[in-house]
C-alpha positions as a Markdown table, in Angstrom:
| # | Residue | x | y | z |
|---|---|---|---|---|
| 1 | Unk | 0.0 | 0.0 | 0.0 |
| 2 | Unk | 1.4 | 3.0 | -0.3 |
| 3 | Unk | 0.5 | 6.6 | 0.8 |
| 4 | Unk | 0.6 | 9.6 | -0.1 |
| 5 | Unk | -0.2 | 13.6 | 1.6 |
| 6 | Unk | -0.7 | 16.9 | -0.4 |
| 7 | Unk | 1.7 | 19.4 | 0.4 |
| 8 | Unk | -1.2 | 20.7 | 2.7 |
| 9 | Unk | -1.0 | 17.8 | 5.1 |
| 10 | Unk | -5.1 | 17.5 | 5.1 |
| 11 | Unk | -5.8 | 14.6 | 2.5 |
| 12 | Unk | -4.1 | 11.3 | 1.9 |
| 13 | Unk | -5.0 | 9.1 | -0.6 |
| 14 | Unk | -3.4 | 5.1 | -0.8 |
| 15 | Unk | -3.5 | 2.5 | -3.5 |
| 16 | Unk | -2.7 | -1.5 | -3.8 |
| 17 | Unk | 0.1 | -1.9 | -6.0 |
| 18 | Unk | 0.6 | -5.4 | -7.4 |
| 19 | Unk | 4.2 | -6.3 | -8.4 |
| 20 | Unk | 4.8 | -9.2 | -10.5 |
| 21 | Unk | 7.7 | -11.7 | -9.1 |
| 22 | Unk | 9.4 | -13.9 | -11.5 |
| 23 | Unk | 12.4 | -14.6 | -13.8 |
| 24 | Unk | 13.9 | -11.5 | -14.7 |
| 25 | Unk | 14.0 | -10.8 | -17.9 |
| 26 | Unk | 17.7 | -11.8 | -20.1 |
| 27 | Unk | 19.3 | -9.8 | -22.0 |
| 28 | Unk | 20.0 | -11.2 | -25.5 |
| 29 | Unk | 23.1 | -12.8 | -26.2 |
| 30 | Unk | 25.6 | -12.1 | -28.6 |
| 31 | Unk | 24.6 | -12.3 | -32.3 |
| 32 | Unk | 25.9 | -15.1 | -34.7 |
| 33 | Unk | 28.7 | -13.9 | -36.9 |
| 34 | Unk | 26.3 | -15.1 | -40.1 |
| 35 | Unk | 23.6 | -12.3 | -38.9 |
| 36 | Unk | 26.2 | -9.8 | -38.6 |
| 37 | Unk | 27.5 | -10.1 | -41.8 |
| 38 | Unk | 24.0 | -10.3 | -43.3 |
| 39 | Unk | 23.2 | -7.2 | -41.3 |
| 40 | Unk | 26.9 | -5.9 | -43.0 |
| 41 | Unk | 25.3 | -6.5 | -46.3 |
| 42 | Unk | 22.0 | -4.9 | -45.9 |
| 43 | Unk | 24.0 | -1.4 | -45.0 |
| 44 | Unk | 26.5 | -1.6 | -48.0 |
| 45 | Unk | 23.3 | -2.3 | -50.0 |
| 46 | Unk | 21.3 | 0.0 | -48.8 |
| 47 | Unk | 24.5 | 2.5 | -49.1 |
| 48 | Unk | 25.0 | 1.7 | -52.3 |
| 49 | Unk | 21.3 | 2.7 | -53.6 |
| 50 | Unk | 21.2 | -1.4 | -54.7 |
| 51 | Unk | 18.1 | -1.3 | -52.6 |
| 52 | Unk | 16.1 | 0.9 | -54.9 |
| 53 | Unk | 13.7 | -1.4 | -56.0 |
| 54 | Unk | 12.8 | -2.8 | -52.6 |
| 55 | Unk | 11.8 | 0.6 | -51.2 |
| 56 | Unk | 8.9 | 0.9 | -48.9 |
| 57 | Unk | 9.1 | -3.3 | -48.2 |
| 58 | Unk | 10.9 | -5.5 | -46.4 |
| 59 | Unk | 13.9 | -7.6 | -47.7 |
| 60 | Unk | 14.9 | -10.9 | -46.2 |
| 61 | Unk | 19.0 | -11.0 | -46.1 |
| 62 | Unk | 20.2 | -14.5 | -45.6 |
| 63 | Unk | 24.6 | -15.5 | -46.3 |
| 64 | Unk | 24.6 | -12.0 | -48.3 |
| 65 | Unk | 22.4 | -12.5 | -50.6 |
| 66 | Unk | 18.6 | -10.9 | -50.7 |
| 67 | Unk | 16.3 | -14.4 | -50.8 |
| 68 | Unk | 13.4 | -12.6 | -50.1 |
| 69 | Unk | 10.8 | -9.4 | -50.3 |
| 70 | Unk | 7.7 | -8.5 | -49.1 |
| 71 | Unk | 5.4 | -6.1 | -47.0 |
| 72 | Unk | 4.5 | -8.7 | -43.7 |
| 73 | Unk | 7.7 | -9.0 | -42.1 |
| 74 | Unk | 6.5 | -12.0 | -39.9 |
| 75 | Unk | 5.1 | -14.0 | -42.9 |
| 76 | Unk | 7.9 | -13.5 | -44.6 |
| 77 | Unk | 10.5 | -14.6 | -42.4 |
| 78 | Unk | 8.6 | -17.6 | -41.2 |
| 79 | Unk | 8.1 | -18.6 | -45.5 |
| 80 | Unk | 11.7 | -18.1 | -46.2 |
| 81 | Unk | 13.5 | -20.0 | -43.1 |
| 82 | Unk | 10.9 | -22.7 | -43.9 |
| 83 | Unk | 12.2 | -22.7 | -47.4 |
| 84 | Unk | 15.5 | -22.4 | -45.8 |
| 85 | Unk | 15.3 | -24.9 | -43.4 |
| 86 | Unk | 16.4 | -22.7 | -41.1 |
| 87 | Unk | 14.9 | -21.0 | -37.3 |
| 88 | Unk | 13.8 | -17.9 | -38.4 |
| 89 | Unk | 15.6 | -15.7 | -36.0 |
| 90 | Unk | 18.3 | -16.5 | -37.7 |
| 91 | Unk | 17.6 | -14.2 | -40.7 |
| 92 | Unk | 18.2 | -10.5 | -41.6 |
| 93 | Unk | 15.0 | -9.2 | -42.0 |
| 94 | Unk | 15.0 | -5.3 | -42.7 |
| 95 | Unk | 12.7 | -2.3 | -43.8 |
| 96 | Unk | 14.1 | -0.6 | -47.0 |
| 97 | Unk | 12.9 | 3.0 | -46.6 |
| 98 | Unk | 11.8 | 5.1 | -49.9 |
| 99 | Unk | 13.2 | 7.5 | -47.9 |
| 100 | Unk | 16.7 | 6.0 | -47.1 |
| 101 | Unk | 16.9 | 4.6 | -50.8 |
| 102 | Unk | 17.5 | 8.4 | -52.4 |
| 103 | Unk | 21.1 | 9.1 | -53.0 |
| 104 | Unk | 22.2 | 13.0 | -53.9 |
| 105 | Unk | 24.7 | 13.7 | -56.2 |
């Protein structure tokens, strides 16, 4: 419970405050070389303005190569590491922004 005055001193007012207990919460562990290479790729691509045509979806980056497009980033990551045979956190999957795909000259 706790409890609380106004500066006055006249009026209190108390709540009950439930707190969860449990496992705390893990902080995720280091990423797999593969996914930070894939993540490598994406920028350079992205950099490069090789991402043009894949602005305003998502792009599915798996060993450095672009295996996948799409605008549902879920469905698309579970359909291509199913393809892949693969879990599906361990692909790259990014938003290309229209915005981030203009280069100036």
């Amino acid at each position: 419970m706790i409890l609380a005055e106004t500066t006055h001193g006249r009026s209190a007012y108390s709540a009950n405050i439930t707190v969860q207990a449990g496992t705390p919460a893990q902080p995720p562990g280091p990423m797999p070389d593969q996914e930070i290479n894939d993540w490598d790729v994406f920028y350079q691509l992205l950099l490069s303005s090789k991402l043009n045509q894949h602005g305003g979806e998502f792009v599915v980056i798996h060993q450095g190569k672009i295996v996948a497009n799409g605008a549902d980033p879920e469905e698309l990551g579970k359909m291509t590491a199913q393809q892949l045979k693969i879990g599906s956190t361990n692909l790259v999957v990014a938003f290309v922004d229209n915005q981030e795909c203009v280069t100036v000259d």
